[in-house]
C-alpha positions in Angstrom: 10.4 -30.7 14.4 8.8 -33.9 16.0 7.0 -34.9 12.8 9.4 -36.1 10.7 9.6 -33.2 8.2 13.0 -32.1 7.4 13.8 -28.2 6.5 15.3 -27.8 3.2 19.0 -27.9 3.6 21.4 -24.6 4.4 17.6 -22.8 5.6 18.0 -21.0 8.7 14.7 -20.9 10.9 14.2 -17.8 13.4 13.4 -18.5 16.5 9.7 -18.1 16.7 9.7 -20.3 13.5 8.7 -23.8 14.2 7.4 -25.1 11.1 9.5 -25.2 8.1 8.0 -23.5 4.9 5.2 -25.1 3.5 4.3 -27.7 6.9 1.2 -27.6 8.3 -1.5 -30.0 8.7 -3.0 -32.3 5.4 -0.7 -34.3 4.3 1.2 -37.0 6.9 4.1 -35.6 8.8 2.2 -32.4 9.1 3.5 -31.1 5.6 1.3 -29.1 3.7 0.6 -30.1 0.1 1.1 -27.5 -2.3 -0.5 -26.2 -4.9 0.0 -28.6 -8.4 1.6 -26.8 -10.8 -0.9 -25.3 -13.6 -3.5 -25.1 -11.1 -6.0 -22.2 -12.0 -8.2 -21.2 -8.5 -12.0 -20.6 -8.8 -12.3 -17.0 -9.2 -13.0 -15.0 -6.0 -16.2 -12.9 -7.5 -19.5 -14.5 -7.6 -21.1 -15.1 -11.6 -23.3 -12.8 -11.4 -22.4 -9.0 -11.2 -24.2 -5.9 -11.8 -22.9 -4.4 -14.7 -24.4 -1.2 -15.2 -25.9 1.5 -12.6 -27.0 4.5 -13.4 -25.5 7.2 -11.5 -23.5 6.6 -8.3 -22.1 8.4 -5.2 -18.4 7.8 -5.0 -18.1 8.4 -1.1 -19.5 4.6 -1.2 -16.8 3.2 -3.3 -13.9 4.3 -1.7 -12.5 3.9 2.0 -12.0 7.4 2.8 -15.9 7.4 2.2 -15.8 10.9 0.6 -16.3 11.9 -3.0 -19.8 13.1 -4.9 -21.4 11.8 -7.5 -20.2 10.0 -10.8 -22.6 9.3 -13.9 -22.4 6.2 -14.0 -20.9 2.8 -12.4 -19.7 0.3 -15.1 -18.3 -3.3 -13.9 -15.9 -5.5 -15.9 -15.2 -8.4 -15.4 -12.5 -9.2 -19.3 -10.7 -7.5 -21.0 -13.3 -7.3 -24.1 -15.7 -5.5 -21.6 -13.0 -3.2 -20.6 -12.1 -2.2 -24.0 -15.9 -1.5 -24.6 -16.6 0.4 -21.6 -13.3 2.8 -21.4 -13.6 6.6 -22.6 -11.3 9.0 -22.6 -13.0 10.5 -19.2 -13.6 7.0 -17.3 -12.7 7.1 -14.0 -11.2 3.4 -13.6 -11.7 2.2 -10.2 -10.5 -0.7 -8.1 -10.8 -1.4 -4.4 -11.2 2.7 -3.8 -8.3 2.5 -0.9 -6.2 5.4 -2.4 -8.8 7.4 -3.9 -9.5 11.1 -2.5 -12.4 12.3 -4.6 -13.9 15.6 -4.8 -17.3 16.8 -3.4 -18.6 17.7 -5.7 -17.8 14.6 -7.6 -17.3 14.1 -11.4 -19.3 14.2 -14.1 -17.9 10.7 -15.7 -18.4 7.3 -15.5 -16.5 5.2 -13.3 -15.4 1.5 -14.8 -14.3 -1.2 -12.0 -12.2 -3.7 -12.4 -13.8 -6.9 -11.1 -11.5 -9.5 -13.7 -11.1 -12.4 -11.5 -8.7 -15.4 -11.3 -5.4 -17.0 -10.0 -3.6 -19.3 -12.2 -0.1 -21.2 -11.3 2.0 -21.7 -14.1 4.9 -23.9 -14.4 7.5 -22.1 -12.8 11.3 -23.6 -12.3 12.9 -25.7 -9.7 13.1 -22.0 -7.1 10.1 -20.5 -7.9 6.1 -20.7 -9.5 4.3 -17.4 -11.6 1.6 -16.7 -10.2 -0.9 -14.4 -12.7 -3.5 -12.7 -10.7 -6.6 -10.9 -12.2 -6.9 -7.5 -11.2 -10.2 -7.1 -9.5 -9.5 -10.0 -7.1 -9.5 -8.5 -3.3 -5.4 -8.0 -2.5 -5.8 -9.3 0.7 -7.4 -12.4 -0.1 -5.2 -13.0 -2.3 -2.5 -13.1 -0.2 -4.1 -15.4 2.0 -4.9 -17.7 -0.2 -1.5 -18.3 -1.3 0.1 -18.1 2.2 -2.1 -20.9 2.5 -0.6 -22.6 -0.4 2.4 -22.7 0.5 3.7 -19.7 -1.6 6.7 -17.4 -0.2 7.3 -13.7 -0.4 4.0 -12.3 -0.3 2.9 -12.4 3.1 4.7 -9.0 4.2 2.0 -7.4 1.9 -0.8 -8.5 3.7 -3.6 -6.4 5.4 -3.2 -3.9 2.2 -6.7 -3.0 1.5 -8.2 -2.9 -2.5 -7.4 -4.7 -6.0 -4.2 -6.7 -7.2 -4.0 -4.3 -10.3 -3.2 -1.4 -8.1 -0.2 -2.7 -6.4 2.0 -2.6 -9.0 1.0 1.3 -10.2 2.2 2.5 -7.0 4.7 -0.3 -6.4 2.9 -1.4 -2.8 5.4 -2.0 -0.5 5.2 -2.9 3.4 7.9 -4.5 6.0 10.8 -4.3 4.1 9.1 -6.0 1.0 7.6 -3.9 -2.8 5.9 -5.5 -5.5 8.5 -4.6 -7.5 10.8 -7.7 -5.8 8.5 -10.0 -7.0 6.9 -8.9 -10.3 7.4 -10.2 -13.8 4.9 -8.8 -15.8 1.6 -7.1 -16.1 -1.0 -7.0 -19.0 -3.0 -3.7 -19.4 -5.4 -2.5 -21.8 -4.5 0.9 -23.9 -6.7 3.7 -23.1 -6.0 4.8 -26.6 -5.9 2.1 -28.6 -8.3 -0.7 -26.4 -5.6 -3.2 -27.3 -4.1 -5.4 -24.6 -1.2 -5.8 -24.2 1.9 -7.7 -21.7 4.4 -5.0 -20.3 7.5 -6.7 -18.4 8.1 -5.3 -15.1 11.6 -4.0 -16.5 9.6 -1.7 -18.5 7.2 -0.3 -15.8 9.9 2.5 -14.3 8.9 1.0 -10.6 10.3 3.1 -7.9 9.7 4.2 -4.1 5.9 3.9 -4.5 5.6 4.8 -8.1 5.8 2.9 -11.8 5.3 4.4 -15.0 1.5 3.9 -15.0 1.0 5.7 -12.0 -1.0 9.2 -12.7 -0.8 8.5 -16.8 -4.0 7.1 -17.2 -2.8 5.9 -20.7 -2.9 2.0 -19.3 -5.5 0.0 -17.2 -3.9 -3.4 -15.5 -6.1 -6.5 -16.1 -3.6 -8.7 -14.3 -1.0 -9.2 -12.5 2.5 -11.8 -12.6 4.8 -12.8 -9.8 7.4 -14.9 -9.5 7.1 -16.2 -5.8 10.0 -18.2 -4.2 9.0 -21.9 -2.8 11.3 -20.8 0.4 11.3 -17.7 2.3 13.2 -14.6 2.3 15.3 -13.3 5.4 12.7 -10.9 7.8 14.4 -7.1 6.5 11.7 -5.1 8.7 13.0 -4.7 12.7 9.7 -4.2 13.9 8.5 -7.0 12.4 11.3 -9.2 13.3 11.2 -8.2 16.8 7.5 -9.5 16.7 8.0 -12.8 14.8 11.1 -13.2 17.6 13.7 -13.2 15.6 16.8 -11.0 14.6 16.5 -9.4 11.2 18.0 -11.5 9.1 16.4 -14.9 9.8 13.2 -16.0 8.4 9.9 -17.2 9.9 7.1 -19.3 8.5 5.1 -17.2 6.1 2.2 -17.9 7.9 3.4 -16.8 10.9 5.0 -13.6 9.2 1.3 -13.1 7.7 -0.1 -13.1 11.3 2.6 -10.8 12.8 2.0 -8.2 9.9 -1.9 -8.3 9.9 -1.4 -7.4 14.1 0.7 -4.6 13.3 -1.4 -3.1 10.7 -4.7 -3.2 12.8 -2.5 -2.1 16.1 -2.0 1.2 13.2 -5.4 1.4 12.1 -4.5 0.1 8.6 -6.9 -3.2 8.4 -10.4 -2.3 7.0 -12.6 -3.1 9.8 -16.0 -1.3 10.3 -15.9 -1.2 14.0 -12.7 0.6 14.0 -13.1 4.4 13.0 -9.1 5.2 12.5 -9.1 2.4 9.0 -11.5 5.0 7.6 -8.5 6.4 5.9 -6.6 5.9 2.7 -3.5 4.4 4.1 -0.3 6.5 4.8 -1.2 9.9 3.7 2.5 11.0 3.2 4.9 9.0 1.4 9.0 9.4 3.2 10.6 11.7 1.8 14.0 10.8 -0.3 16.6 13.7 -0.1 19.6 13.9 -2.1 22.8 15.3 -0.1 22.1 18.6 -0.3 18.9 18.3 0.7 19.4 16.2 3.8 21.8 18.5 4.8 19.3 21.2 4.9 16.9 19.2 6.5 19.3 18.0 9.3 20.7 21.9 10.2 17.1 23.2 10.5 15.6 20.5 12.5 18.9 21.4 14.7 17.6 24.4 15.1 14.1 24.1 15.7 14.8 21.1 18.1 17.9 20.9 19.2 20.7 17.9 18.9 17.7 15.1 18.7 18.8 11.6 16.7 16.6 11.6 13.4 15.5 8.9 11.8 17.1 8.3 8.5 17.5 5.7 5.8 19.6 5.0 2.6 17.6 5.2 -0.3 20.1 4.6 -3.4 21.9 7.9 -3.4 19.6 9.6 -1.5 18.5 9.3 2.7 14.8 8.4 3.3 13.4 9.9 5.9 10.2 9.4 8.2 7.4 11.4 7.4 5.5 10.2 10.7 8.3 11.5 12.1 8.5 15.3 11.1 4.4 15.4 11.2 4.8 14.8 14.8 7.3 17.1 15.4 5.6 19.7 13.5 3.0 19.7 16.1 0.1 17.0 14.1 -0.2 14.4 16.7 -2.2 11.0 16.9 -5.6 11.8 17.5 -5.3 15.2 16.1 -8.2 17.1 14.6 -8.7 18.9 11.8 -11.1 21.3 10.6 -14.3 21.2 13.0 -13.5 17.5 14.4 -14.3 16.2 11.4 -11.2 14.8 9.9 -8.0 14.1 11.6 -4.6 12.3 12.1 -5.4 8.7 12.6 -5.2 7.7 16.7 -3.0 4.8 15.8 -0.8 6.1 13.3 0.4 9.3 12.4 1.0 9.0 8.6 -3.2 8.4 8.3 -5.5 10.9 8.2 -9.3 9.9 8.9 -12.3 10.9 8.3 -15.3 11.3 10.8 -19.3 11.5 10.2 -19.8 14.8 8.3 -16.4 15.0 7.3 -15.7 16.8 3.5 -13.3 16.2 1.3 -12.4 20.0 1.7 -12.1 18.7 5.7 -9.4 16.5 4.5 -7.7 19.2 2.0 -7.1 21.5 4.0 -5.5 19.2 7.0 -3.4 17.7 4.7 -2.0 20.7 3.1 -1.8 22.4 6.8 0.4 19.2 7.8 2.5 19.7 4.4 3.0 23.4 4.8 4.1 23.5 8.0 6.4 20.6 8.0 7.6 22.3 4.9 8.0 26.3 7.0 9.7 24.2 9.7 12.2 21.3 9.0 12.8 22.5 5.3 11.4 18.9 3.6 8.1 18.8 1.5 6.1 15.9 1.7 4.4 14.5 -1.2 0.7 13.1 -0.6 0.3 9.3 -1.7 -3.6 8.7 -2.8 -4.9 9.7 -6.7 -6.6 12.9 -6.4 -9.7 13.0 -8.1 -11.3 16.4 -9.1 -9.5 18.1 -6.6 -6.0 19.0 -5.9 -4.0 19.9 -2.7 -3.6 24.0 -3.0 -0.2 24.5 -5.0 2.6 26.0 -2.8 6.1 27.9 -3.7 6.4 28.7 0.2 10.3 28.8 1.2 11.3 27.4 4.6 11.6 30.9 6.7 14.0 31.7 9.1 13.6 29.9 12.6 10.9 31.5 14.6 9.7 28.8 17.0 11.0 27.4 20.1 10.9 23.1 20.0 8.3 22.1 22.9 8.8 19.4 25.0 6.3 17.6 22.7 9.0 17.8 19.8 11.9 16.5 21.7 10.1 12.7 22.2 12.3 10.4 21.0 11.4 9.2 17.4 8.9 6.3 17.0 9.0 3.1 14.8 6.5 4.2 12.4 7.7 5.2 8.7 
């Protein structure tokens, strides 16, 4: 290494890896000093913030920058204030990155969760718990303990809004969930205002789902993982191809944080004002999971709309994944595709994200997204389900059957597949 730091022994280092775990400058021998254990970080928000505004237009609390107006914009920043401001009809809000509300808005108040605060605990000889308030900015979070010396997190970075919403959709990125990390979660009843510590066992957490996703019955105040003090093994190809290494090896975290964060803007999915294609929600589209059956179905009609073309496909349990990005483009919704008047479109970075543009409409985005559904649907015989929480307004219900073949594949369709999923 040249500094005198030894790796840990039995830890194999990719090649682009040239720090172990944990070095970097502070301490001598270029080791970086972690964290002491019990340490509780300064929370992220500053001491004073507004509590109460009287009426508020959503379109400016969420990235999409759509939605109407709400009656009211509570913040909260403890439980007790959580308890007091929740009604049945609250609209609980976080960093507003997988929100698609409608025009018209609603007529409730919205409560955001602003609870701040990262506290170590003890942990064991492998690993330290992390608890993480809710309202403290994901990415930052991330950084911060990259920067720490923490393991596991830094395939998650670059994923805008709050900690409390990763683990109601189970955020997962570069071969890596919330679910491979989490221990617990403590939420506040809706019903009963009575907080409470759910283990992660009990949370139903699956591709992109848990148990509180859609409910409403439970609002997350924080957040525990159990991070390891060494680094897993790079699953992701395209991310081992950019950190150099084969999958399999592992890289420094920081340098796994800085390969993911270029991949992410190179797809549009950083927030970043100057760039017009992170105006978005994410990935639209989750993949698809077929069981036999349906993958057989899948595979004979895209045979025959586009001939003997290799598609990409995954195990998923008992099921196959497959790419979403994939079939979208096929069905004809390229990058830089645009919707309804030029107003929304498919993101011209990444096919899974759909944008929106000056005057777009929530109805703009609607009725793209249920276009790209249906005829991905009429054509290769898989429905895609949308990822973001509908608010007010619903994609159009559909019982449409994929019809009998009627299109020719263009030369468009028969590209090879790309790496996005």
């Amino acid at each position: 290494m040249g500094t005198g730091h030894s790796c840990p022994r039995g830890l194999r280092h990719g090649r682009a890896a040239t720090r172990c775990p944990g070095a970097g400058p502070g301490t001598p021998g270029g080791t970086r000093r972690p964290a002491p254990r019990g340490r509780t970080y300064l929370p992220h928000y500053p001491a004073q913030v507004p509590r109460t505004t009287a009426g508020v237009r959503l379109a400016d609390l969420t990235t999409l920058r759509l939605g109407g107006p709400a009656r009211s914009l509570v913040t909260v920043t403890d439980e007790a204030e959580l308890a007091d401001a929740l009604t049945d009809d609250a609209l609980v809000l976080g960093g507003g990155s997988n929100l698609v509300v409608a025009d018209a808005g609603i007529d409730a108040p919205v409560v955001r969760i602003a609870i701040p605060g990262i506290t170590q605990d003890s942990g064991d000889g492998d690993a330290d718990t992390v608890t993480i308030g809710a309202g403290e900015n994901w990415d930052e979070v991330v950084q911060r303990l990259v920067d720490d010396g923490r393991c596991g997190l830094a395939p998650l970075s670059g994923i805008p809004g709050s900690t409390g919403a990763t683990p109601v959709q189970n955020v997962g990125a570069y071969g890596t969930e919330v679910s491979d990390l989490l221990v617990s979660v403590r939420v506040v009843d809706r019903r009963t205002r009575r907080a409470a510590t759910l283990p992660a066992a009990e949370l139903g957490l699956g591709y992109r789902t848990s148990a509180l996703r859609g409910t409403g019955l439970a609002v997350v105040t924080a957040v525990t993982f159990r991070l390891p003090r060494t680094p897993a093994p790079v699953r992701y190809a395209e991310l081992a191809r950019a950190l150099g290494v084969q999958p399999g090896e592992v890289a420094d975290e920081r340098d796994v944080r800085e390969a993911v964060l270029t991949l992410r803007r190179s797809k549009g999915m950083v927030l970043d004002p100057a760039d017009p294609d992170s105006r978005s929600a994410g990935s639209f589209f989750t993949n698809p999971i077929l069981d036999a059956a349906g993958w057989a179905a899948a595979r004979d009609r895209i045979a025959e709309r586009l001939g003997d073309v290799p598609v990409p496909h995954y195990p998923a349990g008992e099921g196959v994944k497959l790419s979403a990005a994939w079939l979208i483009e096929r069905a004809g919704f390229h990058r830089g595709h645009r919707g309804p008047g030029g107003r929304v479109g498919v993101s011209g970075k990444h096919t899974l994200a759909l944008v929106t543009r000056d005057g777009g409409t929530t109805a703009d985005l609607v009725e793209l997204a249920a276009d790209i559904r249906d005829r991905v649907l009429d054509l290769f015989a898989v429905r895609l389900e949308p990822e973001p929480v509908f608010v007010g307004v619903a994609l159009p219900t559909t019982d449409r059957r994929p019809p009998t073949a009627d299109r020719r594949p263009t030369t468009a369709d028969r590209r090879p597949p790309t790496d996005d999923r």
